[in-house]
N, C-alpha and C positions, 0 to 999 in steps of 0.2 A: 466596417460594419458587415454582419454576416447575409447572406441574401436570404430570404425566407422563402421556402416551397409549400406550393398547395400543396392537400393533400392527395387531389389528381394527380400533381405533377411525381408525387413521391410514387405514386400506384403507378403512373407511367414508366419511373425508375425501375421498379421491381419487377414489374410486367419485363420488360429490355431484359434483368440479369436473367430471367427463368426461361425466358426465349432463347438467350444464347446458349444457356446450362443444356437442352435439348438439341439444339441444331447440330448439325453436321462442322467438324472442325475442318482447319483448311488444308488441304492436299498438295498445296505449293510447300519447295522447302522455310524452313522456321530460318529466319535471322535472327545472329546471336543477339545484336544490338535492336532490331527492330520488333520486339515481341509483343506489342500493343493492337492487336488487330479490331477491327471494325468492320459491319456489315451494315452499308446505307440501307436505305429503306426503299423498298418495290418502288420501282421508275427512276430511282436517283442515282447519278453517274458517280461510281469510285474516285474520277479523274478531277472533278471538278470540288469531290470533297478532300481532296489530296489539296489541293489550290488553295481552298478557302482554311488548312490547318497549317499551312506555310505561311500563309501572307498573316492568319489572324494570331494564332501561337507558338509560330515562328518553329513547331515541330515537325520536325523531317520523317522522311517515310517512303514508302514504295507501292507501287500497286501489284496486286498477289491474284489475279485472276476477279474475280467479282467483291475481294477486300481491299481494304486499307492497311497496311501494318507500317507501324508508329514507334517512334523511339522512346515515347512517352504516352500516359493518359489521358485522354481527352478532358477539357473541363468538361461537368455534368450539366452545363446553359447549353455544351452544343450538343452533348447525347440528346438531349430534350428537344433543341429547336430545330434537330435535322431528323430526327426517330430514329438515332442509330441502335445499330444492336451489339453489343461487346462479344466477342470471339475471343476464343481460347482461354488459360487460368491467369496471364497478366490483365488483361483490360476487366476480367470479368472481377476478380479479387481487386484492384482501382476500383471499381462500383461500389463493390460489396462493403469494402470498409468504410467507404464514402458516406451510404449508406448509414453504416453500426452510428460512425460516427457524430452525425448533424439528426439522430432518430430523434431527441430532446429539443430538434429548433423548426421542426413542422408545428405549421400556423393551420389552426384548425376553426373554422365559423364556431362561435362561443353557441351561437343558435342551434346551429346542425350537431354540436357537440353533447348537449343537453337531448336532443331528440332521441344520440343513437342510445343517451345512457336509460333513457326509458324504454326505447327498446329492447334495450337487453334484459332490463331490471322485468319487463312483461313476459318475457321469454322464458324467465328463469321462473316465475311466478304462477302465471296459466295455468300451467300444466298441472298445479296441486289443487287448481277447483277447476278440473274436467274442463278447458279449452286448452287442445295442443297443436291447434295449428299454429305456424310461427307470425307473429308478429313483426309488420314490418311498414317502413316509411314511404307511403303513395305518391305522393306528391312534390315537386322541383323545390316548391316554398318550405316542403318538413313541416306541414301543421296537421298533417294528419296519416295516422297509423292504424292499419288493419289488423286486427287479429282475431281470426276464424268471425264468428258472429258479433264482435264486439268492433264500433268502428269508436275510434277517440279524434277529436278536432280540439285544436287549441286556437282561444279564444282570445285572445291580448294574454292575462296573466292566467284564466281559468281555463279548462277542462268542458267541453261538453261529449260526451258518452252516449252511444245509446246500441240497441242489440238490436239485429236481426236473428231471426234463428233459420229463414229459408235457404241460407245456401247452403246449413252444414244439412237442412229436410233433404235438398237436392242431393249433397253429395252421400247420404244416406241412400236415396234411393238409387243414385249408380251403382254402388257398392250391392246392393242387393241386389240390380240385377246382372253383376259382373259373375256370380256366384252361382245366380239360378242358369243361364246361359250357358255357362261353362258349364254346368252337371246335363244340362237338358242338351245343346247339339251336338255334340258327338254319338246319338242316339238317332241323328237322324243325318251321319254322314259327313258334319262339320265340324272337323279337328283344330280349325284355327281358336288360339286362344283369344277371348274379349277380357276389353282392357279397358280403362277409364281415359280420356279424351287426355292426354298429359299436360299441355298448358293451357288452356283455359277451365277444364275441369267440368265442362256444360257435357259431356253426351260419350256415350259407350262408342267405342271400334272395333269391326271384327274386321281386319284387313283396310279395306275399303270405302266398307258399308259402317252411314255414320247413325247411330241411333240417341235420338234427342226424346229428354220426354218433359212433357209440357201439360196444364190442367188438363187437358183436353185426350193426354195418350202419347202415344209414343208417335214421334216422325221419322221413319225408316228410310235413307235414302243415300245412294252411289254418290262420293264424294269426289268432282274431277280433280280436284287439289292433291290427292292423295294417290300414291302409284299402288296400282293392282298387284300383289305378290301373293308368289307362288307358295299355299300350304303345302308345305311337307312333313306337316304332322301325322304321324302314325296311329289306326285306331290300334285295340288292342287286339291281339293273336295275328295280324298284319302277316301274310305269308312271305313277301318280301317288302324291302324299303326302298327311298327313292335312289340311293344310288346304285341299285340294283336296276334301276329305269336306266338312269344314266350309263352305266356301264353295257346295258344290252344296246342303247342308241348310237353311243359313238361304235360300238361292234357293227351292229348294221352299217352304220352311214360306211362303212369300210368295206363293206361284204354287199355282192349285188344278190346273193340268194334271198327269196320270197320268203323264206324258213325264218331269216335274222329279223326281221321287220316284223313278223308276228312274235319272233320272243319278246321285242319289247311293248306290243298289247299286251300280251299275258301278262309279264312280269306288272305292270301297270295294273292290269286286273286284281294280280293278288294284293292290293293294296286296297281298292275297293271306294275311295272315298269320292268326294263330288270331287274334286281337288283334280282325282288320279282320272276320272272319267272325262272330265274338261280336258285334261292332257290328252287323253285318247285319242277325243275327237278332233283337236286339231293336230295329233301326230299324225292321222288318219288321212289328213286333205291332203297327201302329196303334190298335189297338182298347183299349190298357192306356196305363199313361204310363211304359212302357220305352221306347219310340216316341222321348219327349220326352226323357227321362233321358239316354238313350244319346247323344244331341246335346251335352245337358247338358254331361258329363261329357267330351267331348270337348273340347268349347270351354274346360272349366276346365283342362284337360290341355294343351293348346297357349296359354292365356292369353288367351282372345279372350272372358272371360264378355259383357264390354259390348256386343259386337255380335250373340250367341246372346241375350240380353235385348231389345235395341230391336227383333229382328226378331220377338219373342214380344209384344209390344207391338204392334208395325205391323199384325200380325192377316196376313190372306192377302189378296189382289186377287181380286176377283170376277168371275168372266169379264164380257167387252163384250157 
């Protein structure tokens, strides 16, 4: 009798072959006879899964530096109850076929199978009487599915339905003021794009700063959860950009002339925004390590840490 897989266990199988399809292949040399490799799972010992494939299916094997390679493919009970990951195109092709072939003997909840076909069948439907958000199944039990303002609960055999229209009012009025914002602060110095809240979908972000609005108005306020980053959005006619900041910093940090250190005010200057003046002022404090930070944080902001590091390395030149 054939053994039947959830369809977890099937999602766990596929998840393994697309993990190995990406990984890094092994660096030890290939054995002609042993080409079956395996990657345990974080914390588990090569050595000891070596062990347990001799004594339980009697296949022989080597260990390869942090693999296993195998004279043959693992049955898919132990990929599953050990997390293994298949390496290279012999273990991973054993999957793959494994897979094409037992796709017909996945055992799926008759219950849960029915819920996703409504899902779909709303998905496809919605969207021709104006609701497009996608509909989808909330709950562990599957009796109840959201879609945008419509919630649906199943009731033993029936249906109960009913509409909200306030979140898509809400998500309405983010959307407007995602718009008005973006047109209105870069007028007054504020080039970071505002953007809607991405998974719960309750309140605007500009950076940091989280803005919720509620009967009463809007709540405006520093969000500690969220890391402060550096704007290096440019307004327009910008005399120069930030890596034009950057490029005069690590020039300083190398050079002990008074001259190098006010290029990179200026150049900061001609950028002009609240962003460039906060940079200023704390490249300004030489006497703290805001000085240092503020560079920092720059370079990690445009992607250049490697070259803000060797120039903190290289130390400065000492006058001739």
């Amino acid at each position: 009798m054939t053994q039947e897989f959830s369809p977890e266990e099937i999602a766990a199988l596929e998840l393994a072959l697309e993990t190995g399809e990406i990984m890094r292949q092994p660096t030890e040399p290939q054995l002609d006879d042993q080409t079956f490799w395996y990657l345990p799972a974080t914390g588990s010992s090569p050595g000891a899964l070596l062990f347990h494939v001799r004594q339980e299916h009697a296949i022989d094997g080597v260990l390869a530096g942090e693999y296993v390679a195998l004279r043959a493919a693992l049955p898919v009970k132990t990929i599953l109850a050990r997390s293994l990951t298949p390496i290279g195109d012999h273990a991973r092709q054993a999957l793959g076929d494994w897979l094409e072939e037992h796709a017909d003997r996945i055992t799926m909840d008759p219950h849960m199978e029915r819920m996703e076909q409504i899902e779909h069948l709303l998905n496809r439907l919605l969207p021709h009487v104006g609701i497009h958000a996608p509909a989808h199944i909330v709950d562990s039990g599957a009796t109840l599915i959201d879609a945008g303002p419509l919630r649906l609960r199943l009731n033993g055999d029936e249906w109960l339905i009913t509409r909200d229209d306030s979140a898509e009012r809400h998500l309405d009025t983010l959307r407007f003021g995602v718009g008005l914002l973006n047109d209105i602060l870069p007028f007054v110095g504020v080039h970071r794009p505002v953007q809607i809240e991405p998974i719960e979908r309750t309140a605007l972000l500009i950076g940091n700063v989280r803005a919720t609005p509620s009967v009463q108005g809007w709540t405006v306020a520093v969000d500690p959860d969220l890391p402060e980053e550096l704007d290096v959005a440019l307004p327009e006619g910008a005399a120069f950009d930030w890596n034009d900041v950057l490029d005069a910093a690590i020039a300083a940090r190398n050079d002990w002339r008074p001259s190098s250190y006010l290029q990179v005010v200026h150049v900061a200057v001609g950028i002009g925004t609240q962003s460039a003046l906060d940079f200023i002022s704390n490249y300004s404090d030489d006497q703290s390590p805001a000085h240092e930070l503020a560079v920092q944080a720059l370079a990690e902001a445009l992607g250049r840490q490697d070259e803000w590091n060797t120039a903190l390395m290289a130390g400065q030149k000492a006058p001739a």
